[in-house]
N, C-alpha and C positions, 0 to 999 in steps of 0.2 A: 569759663571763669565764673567762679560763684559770685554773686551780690547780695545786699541786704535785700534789694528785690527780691531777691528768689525766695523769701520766706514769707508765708503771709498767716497769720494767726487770726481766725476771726471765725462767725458763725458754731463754735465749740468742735475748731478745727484748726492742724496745720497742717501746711500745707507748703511740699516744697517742690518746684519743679511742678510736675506731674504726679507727684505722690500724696496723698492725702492720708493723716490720721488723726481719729476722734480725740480729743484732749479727756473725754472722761477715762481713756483705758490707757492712758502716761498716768505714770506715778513718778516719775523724776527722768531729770534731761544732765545728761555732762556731753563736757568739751575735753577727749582726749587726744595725750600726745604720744602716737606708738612709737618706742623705743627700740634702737636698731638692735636689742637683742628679743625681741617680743618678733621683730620684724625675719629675725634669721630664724628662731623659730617656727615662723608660720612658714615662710619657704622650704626648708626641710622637710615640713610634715606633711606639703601640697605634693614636693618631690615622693616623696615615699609612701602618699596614696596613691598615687596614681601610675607609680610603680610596681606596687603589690596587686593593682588589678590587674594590669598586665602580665606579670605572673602567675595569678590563677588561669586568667584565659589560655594562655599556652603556657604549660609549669615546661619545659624539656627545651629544643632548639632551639626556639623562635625566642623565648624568654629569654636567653642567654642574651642576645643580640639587642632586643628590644628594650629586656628592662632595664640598663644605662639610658636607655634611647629615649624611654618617658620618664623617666627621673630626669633627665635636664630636661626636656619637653615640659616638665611639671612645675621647676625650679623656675624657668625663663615665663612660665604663664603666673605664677604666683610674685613674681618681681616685677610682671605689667599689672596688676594688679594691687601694687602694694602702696598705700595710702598713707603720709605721718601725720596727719592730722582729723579725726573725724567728729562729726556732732552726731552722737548718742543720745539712744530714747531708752528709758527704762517700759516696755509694752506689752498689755497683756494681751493673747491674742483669743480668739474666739473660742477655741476648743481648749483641750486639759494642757496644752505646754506650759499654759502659767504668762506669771511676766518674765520675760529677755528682752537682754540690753541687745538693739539693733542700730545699725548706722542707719542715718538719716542721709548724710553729706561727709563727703570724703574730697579729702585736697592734697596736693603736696608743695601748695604756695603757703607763703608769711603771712602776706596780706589775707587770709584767713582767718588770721590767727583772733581777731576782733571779733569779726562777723561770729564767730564759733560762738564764741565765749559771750557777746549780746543776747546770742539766738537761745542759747542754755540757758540764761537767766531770763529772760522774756517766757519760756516756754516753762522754766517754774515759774514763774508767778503766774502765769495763764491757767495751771493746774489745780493753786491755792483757792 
């Protein structure tokens, strides 16, 4: 269960859990709500990568068999997986990727739904 504990902003850092980043390389923080077509999207596309490797690896018999086999292997691992609510960091990272938005915290409770949305606005005005 996530808590307002789990977040600590201090020393020109956040800090959740076990995870640590500098606030000078945030340049903005949201609280999103993924939408159960964002959400079948992303299972699909977890199905059908991990199916298409399976199919290079053996393209003839074995593929035949297998790749249904890891397409719902891939479907059932991206639906334990699947998160409706997360606090997003806009982050730049060390080398040339630039800034991406990364989750911070991921839930699939209500009572989130605060903590998110405090933790978002705490973490811009921490950037200002």
């Amino acid at each position: 269960m996530i808590t307002q504990d789990d977040f600590i902003i201090q020393d020109n850092k956040l800090s959740f859990k076990d995870d640590e980043y500098n606030l000078n390389r945030i340049r903005n923080a949201r609280f999103v709500k993924n939408s159960l077509v964002s959400s079948i999207v992303r299972i699909i596309a977890i199905g059908l990568v991990v199916s298409s490797i399976v199919w290079i690896i053996c393209p003839e018999g074995f593929g035949r068999f297998f790749g249904p086999l890891s397409f719902c292997l891939g479907v059932i691992g991206a639906l334990l997986t699947s998160y409706r609510y997360e606090l997003q960091i806009e982050f730049r990272h060390s080398d040339e990727t630039g800034f991406q938005w990364i989750s911070v915290a991921k839930s699939n409770k209500n009572s989130v739904l605060a903590i998110f949305d405090q933790q978002a606005q705490a973490i811009a005005t921490a950037i200002t």
